[in-house]
PANURO-278418 format. One line per 2 residues: number of its first residue (from 1); their letters; for each residue x negated, y negated, z negated of C-alpha. Coordinates in nm, 2 decimals. Layout:
NUM> A> X:Y:Z; ... $
! end
This chain:
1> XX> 0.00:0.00:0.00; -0.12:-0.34:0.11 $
3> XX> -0.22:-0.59:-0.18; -0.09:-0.95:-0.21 $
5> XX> -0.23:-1.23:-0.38; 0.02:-1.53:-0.41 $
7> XX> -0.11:-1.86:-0.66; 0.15:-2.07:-0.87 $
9> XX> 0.40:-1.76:-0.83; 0.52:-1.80:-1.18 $
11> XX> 0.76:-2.01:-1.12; 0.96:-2.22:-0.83 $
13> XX> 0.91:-2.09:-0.46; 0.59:-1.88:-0.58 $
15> XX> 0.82:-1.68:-0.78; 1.05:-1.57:-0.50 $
17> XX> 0.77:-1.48:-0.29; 0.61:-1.25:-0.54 $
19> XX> 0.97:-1.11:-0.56; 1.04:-1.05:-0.21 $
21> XX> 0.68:-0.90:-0.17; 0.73:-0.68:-0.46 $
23> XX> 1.02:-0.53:-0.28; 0.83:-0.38:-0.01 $
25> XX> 0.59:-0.18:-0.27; 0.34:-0.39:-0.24 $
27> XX> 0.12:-0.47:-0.49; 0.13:-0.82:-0.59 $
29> XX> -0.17:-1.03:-0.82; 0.03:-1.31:-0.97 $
31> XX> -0.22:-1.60:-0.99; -0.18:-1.88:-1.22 $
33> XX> -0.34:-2.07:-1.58; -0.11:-1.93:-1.80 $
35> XX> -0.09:-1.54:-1.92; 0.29:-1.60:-2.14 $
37> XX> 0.45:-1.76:-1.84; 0.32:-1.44:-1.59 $
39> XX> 0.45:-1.21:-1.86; 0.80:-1.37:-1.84 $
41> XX> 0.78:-1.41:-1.45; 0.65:-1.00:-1.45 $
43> XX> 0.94:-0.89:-1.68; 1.23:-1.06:-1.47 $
45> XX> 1.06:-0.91:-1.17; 1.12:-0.57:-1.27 $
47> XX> 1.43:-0.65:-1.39; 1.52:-0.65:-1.04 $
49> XX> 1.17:-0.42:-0.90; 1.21:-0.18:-1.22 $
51> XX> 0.88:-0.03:-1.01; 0.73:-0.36:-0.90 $
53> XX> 0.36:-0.34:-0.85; 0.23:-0.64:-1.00 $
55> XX> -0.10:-0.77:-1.17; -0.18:-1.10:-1.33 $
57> XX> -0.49:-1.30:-1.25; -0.57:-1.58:-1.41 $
59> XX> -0.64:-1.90:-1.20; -0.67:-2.22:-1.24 $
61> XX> -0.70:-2.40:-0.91; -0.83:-2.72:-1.03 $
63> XX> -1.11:-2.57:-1.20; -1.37:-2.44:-0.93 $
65> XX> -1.54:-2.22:-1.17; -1.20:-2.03:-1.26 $
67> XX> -1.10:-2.00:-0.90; -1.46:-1.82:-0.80 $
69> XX> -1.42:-1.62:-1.12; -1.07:-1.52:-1.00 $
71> XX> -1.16:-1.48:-0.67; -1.46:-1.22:-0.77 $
73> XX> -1.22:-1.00:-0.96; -1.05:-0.89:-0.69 $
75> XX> -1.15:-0.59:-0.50; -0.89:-0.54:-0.22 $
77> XX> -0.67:-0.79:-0.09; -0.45:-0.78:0.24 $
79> XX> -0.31:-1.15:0.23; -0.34:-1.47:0.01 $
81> XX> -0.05:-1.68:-0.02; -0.19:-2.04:-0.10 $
83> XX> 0.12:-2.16:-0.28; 0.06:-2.32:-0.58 $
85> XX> 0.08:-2.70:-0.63; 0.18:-2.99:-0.91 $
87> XX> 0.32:-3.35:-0.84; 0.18:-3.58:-1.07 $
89> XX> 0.05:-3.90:-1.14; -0.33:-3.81:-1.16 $
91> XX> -0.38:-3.81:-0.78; -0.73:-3.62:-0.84 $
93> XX> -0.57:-3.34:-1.02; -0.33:-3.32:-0.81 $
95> XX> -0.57:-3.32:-0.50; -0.80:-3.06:-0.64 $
97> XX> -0.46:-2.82:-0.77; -0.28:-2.84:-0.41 $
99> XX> -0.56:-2.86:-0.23; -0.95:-2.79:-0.30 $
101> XX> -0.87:-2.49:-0.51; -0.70:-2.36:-0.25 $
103> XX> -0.97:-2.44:0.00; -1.26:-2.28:-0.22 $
105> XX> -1.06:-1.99:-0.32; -1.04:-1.86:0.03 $
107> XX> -1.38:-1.95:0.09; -1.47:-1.72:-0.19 $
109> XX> -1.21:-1.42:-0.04; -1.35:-1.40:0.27 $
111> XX> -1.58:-1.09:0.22; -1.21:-0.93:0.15 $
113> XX> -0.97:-1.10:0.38; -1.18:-0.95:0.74 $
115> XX> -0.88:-0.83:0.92; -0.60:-1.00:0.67 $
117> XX> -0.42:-1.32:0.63; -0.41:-1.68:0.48 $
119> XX> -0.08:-1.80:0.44; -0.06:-2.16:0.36 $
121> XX> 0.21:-2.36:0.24; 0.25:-2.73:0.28 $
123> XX> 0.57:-2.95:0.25; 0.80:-3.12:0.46 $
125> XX> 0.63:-3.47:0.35; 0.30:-3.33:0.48 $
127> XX> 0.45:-3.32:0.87; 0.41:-3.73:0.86 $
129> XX> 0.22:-3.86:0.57; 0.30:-4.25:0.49 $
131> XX> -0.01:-4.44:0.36; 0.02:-4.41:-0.08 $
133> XX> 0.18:-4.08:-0.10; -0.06:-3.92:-0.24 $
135> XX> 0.14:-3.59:-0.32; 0.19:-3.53:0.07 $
137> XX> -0.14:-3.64:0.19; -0.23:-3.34:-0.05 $
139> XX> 0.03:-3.08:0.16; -0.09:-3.25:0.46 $
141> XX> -0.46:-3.17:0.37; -0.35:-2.81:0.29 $
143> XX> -0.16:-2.77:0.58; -0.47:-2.89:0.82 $
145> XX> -0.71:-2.65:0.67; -0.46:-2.35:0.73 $
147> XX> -0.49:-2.43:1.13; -0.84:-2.55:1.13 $
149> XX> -0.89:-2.23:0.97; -0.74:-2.08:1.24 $
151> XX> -0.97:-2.25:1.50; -1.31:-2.14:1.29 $
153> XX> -1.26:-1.84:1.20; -1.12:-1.52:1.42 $
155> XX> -1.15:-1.28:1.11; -0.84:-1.37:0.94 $
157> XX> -0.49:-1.48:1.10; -0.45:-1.83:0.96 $
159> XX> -0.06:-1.91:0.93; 0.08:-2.27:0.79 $
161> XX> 0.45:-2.27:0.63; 0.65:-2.53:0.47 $
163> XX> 1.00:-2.42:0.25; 1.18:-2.68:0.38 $
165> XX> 1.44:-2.86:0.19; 1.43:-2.61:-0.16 $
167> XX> 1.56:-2.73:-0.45; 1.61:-2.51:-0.76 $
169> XX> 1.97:-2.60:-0.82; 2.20:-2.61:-0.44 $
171> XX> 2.59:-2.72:-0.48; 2.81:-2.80:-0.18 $
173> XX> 2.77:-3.03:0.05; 2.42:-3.02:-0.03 $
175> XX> 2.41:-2.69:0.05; 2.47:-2.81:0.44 $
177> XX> 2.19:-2.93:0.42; 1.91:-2.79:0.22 $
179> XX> 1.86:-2.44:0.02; 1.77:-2.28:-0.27 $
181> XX> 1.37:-2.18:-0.36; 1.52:-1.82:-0.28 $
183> XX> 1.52:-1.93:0.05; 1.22:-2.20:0.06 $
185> XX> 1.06:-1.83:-0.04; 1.13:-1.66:0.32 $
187> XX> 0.89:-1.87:0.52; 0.58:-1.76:0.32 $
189> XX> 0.69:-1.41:0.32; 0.76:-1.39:0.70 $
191> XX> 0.38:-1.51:0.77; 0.28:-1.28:0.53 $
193> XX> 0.47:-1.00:0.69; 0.55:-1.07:1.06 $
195> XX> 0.28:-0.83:1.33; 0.45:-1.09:1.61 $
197> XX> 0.28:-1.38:1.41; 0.02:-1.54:1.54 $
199> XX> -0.36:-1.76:1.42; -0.25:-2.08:1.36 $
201> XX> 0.14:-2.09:1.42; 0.35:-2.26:1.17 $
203> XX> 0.69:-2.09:0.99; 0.97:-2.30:0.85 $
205> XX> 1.33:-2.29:0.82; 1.54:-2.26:1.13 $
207> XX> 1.82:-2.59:1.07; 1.64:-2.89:1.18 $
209> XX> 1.34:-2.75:0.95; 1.57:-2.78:0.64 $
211> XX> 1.75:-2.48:0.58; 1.80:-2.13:0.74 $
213> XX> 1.59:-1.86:0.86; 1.30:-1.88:0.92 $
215> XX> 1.09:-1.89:1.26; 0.78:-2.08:1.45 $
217> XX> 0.79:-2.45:1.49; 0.60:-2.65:1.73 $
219> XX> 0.27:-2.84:1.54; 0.33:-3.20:1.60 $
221> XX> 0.20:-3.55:1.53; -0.04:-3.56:1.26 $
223> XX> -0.06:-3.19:1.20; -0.20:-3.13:1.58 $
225> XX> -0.46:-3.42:1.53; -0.78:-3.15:1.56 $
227> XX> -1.00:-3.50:1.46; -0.78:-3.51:1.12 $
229> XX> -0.80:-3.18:1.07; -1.20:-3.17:1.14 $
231> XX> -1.30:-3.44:0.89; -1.07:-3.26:0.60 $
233> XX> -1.27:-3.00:0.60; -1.60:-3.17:0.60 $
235> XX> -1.46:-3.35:0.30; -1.32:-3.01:0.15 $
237> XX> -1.67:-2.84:0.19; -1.85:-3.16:0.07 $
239> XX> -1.59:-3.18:-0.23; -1.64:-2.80:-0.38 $
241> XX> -1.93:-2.68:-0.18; -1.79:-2.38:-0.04 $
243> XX> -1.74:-2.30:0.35; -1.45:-2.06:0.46 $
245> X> -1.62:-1.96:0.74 $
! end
């Protein structure tokens, strides 16, 4: 059975993607900081998996040291689900959480990932990123390393994904326009899943990228700029020293 690892699946959309994965008897590594709030995410897991393969590993994505830590405890891994992320007011933490971590970490997996996937998830504010929005120039940044990944390096199949419009809570008529995280969830696990998938396609919700199924949407504007995308990652290397590559 294949083995998953999927970061800031605790809670939110990370959750529902560990679910979902679980389901197919996969075994899924549950990265996140804190051990009690795994436990509680494991337990109503198998409340629904009773036979759920599932292992916590304990990450911190803005600490470089705990993500190459993590990342050398693991001896098998078919996919990483880049997932996690925080909106805050520290835009450094936030940066390095959403971002770098994510960037080193898969630098770090590579000697595993020959042959598997990175799955990255950005936002629907990281398509177009207005100047002072720090949170989405974060998912933007994210989202540009999964296809520049794509470009560099022919090992792995780099796929981007965005949930949509997922909130926690849907009531009508919202509903007619956005979803739940149950369904922000599917995108990430149809790039994890999908043979038809392609390097560097992107997977989002079907209704005007809101809502829905999910399937591949055209990369547009900013997220096609291959300059953009070029200088992030010289940053992102500069930043944490690592090269995915």
């Amino acid at each position: 059975m294949p083995t998953y690892l999927v970061t800031g699946s605790n809670a939110g959309i990370g959750y529902h993607v560990a679910l979902q994965l679980a389901r197919t008897g996969a075994t899924v590594v549950m990265g996140s900081r804190s051990a009690e709030k795994v436990d509680a995410a494991m337990a109503s897991i198998r409340s629904v998996v009773p036979d759920a393969r599932l292992r916590h590993l304990q990450l911190d994505l803005a600490d470089l040291d705990s993500v190459k830590a993590a990342a050398h405890e693991l001896d098998s891994l078919d996919a990483v689900v880049c997932n996690g992320g925080v909106m805050i007011d520290d835009t450094e933490l936030m940066y390095a959480t959403n971002h770098l971590g994510h960037f080193a970490l898969v630098g770090w997996l590579m000697p595993l990932l020959a042959g598997g996937r990175v799955v990255t998830t950005g936002s629907l504010r990281g398509k177009k990123v207005k100047d002072g929005d720090d949170y989405a120039r974060s998912k933007q940044d994210q989202m540009l390393f999964g296809f520049e990944l794509a470009r560099r390096q022919s090992a792995v199949t780099s796929i981007v994904n965005h949930p949509g419009g997922a909130l926690d809570t849907i009531r009508f008529p919202v509903s007619l326009l956005l979803q739940d995280k149950e369904a922000g969830a599917w995108p990430a696990v149809q790039a994890v899943l999908d043979p038809s998938l392609r390097s560097g396609q992107m997977v989002g919700p079907r209704v005007f990228g809101l809502r829905g199924e999910p399937r591949v949407e055209p990369v547009r504007g900013q997220l096609a700029d291959v300059t953009l995308a070029a200088q992030v990652w010289d940053r992102s290397v500069e930043l944490t020293g690592v090269e995915p590559a």
